[in-house]
C-alpha positions in Angstrom: 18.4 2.9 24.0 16.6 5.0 21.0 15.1 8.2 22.3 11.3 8.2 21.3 9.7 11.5 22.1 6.4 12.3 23.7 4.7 15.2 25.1 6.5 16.4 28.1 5.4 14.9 31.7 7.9 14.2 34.4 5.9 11.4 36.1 5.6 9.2 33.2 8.9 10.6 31.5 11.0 9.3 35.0 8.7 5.9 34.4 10.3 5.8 31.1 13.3 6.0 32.6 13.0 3.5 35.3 11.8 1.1 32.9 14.4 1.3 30.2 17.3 1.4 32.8 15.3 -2.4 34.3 15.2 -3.5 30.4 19.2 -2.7 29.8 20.0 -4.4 33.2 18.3 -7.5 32.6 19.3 -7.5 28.7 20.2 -11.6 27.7 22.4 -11.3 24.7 22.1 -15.3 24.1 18.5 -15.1 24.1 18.6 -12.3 22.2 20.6 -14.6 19.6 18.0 -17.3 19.7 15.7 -15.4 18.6 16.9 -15.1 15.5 15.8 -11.6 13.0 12.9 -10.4 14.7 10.8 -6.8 13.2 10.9 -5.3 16.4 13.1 -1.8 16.4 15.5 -3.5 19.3 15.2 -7.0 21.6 17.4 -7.3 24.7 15.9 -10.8 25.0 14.3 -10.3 28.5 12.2 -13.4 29.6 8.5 -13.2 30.6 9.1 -13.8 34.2 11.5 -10.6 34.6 9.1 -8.9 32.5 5.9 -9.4 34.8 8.1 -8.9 37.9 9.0 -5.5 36.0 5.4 -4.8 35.2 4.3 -5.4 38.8 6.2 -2.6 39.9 3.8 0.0 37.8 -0.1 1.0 37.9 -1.4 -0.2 34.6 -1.7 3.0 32.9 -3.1 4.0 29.2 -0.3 6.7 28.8 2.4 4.4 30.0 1.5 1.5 28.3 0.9 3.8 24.8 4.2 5.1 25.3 5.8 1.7 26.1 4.2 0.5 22.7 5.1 2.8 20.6 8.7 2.8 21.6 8.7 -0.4 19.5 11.4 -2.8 21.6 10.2 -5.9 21.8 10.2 -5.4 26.1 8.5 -2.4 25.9 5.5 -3.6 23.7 5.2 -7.1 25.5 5.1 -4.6 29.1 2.4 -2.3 27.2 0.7 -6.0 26.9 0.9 -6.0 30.8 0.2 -2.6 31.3 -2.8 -1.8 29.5 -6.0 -1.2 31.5 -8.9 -3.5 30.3 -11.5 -1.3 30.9 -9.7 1.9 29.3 -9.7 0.0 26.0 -12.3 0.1 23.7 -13.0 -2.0 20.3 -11.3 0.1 17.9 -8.0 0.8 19.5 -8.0 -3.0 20.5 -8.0 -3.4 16.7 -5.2 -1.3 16.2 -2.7 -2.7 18.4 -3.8 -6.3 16.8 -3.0 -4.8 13.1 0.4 -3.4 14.7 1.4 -6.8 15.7 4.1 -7.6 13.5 5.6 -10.9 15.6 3.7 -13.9 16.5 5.1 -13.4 20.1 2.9 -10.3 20.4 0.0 -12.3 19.3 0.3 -15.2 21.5 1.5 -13.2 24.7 -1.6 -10.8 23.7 -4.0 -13.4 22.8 -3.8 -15.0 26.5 -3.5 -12.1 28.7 -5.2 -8.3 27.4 -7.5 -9.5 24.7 -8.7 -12.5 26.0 -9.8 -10.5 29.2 -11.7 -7.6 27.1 -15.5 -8.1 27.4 -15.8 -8.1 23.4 -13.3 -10.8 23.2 -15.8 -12.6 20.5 -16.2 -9.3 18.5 -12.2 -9.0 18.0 -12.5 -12.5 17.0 -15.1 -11.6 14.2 -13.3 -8.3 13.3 -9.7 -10.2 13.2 -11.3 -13.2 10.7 -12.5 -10.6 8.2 -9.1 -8.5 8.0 -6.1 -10.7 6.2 -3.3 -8.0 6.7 -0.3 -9.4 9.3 -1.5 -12.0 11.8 -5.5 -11.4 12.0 -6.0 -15.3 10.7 -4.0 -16.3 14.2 -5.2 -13.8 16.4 -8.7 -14.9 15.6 -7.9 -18.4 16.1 -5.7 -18.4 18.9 -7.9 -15.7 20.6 -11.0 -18.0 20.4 -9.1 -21.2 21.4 -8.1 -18.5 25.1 -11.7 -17.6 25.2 -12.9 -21.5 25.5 -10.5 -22.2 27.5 -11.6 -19.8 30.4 -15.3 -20.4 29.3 -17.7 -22.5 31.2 -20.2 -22.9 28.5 -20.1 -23.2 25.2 -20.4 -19.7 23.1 -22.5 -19.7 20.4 -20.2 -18.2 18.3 -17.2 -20.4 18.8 -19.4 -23.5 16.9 -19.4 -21.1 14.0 -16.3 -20.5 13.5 -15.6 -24.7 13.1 -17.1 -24.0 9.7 -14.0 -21.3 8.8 -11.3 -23.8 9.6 -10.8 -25.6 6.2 -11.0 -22.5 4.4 -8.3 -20.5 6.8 -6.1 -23.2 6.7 -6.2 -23.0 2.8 -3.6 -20.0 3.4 -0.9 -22.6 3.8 0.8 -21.1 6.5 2.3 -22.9 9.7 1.4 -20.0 11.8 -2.0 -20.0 10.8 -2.1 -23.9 11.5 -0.7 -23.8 14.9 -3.5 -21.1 16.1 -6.1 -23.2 14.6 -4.6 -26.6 16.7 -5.0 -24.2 19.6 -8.5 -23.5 18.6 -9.6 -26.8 18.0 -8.0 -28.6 20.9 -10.0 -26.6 23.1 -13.3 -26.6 21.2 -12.8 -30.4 21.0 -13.0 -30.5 25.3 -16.8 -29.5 24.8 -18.8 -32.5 25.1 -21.7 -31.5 22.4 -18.3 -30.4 20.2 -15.9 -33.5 20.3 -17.8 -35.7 17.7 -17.6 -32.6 14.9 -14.0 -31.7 15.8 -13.0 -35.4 15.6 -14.5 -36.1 12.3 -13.1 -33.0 11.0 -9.3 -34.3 12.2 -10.3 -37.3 10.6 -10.6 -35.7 7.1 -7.5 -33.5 7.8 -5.2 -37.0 8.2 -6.5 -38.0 4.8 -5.4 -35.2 3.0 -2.0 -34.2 1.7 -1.5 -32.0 2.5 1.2 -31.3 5.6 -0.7 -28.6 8.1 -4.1 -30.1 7.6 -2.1 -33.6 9.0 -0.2 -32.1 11.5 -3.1 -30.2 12.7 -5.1 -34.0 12.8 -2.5 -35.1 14.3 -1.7 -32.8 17.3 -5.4 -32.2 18.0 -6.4 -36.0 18.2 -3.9 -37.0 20.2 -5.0 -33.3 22.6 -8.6 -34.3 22.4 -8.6 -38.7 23.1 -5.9 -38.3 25.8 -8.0 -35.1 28.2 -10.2 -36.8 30.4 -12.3 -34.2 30.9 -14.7 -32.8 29.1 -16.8 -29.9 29.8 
């Protein structure tokens, strides 16, 4: 593997170790083919499951998990996901690692597990909806639609952000439309919600064009067929 190099410190350089040796020995080379091009520096194609077994193994750390991130394998980021403690990590270096996000994987896997269990989860939400650079749009989006789905209540905030949806998905991208399905599936499961979510779909089908359908489509059929609401 590529030697990155840090500041000298033989606890969390044998660490290093340990965990690149795990990475190599679990290394999928079919998986790794699936995948197709991906940005990250290298991908050994290592599923989720191995990688949480892996990451159970370790203290979650701030210098391991930095270190792990900025190596730049896909592995190593997606454990720095795992390994980052939520209350060492403030707003602005929770921004950061969104704008370094270069693969939707890092969103999604990010947007569930370490953002989603910040206490400003909301306030990454704003900060992500007024940057356009890499994959804010979705982070925002798919974000929010984790945060409702945990919530027992409706936040005020998540209401608003209905009114950015048409506008968003003005960006044409398929990306962008798939975070905001996630979004508005779950914002559709809140009773006082459903009615403006559903006439919203209902616009989207008459339009041409194809994400605003599909996202009709896919939410609709999300929404009528979950019994319950909250």
């Amino acid at each position: 593997m590529e030697r990155v190099f840090f500041p000298f410190d033989a606890e969390l350089k044998a660490e290093l170790d340990q965990i690149k040796l795990a990475i190599q020995g679990e290394q999928n080379g079919m998986a790794t083919r699936q995948m197709g091009q991906m940005t990250y520096k290298k991908n050994y194609g290592v599923s989720y499951v191995v990688l949480r077994e892996l990451a159970a193994q370790y203290k979650p750390s701030k210098k391991l998990a930095g270190c792990l991130w900025k190596i730049g394998y896909r592995e190593t980021m997606l454990l720095a996901l795992l390994l980052f403690p939520v209350n060492e990590i403030d707003r602005q270096e929770a921004s950061a690692l969104i704008k370094e996000m270069t693969e939707m994987e890092l969103v999604e896997f990010a947007s569930r597990g370490l953002l989603a269990s910040l206490p400003f989860g909301w306030d990454l939400v704003e900060d992500c909806l007024q940057n356009n650079a890499g994959y804010a749009k979705e982070t925002a989006y798919l974000l929010a639609a984790r945060l409702l789905e945990k919530a027992s209540g409706l936040p005020p905030r998540a209401a608003e952000l209905l009114e950015r949806v048409e506008h968003d998905l003005a960006e044409n991208k398929a990306s962008v439309a798939r975070a905001v399905s996630n979004f508005l599936k779950q914002l559709g499961l809140f009773a006082s919600q459903t009615e403006k979510v559903m006439r919203l779909v209902d616009q989207f089908s008459e339009k041409e064009d194809m994400h605003l359908r599909w996202v009709a489509e896919e939410v609709r059929t999300f929404v009528e067929y979950t019994d319950e609401k909250k």
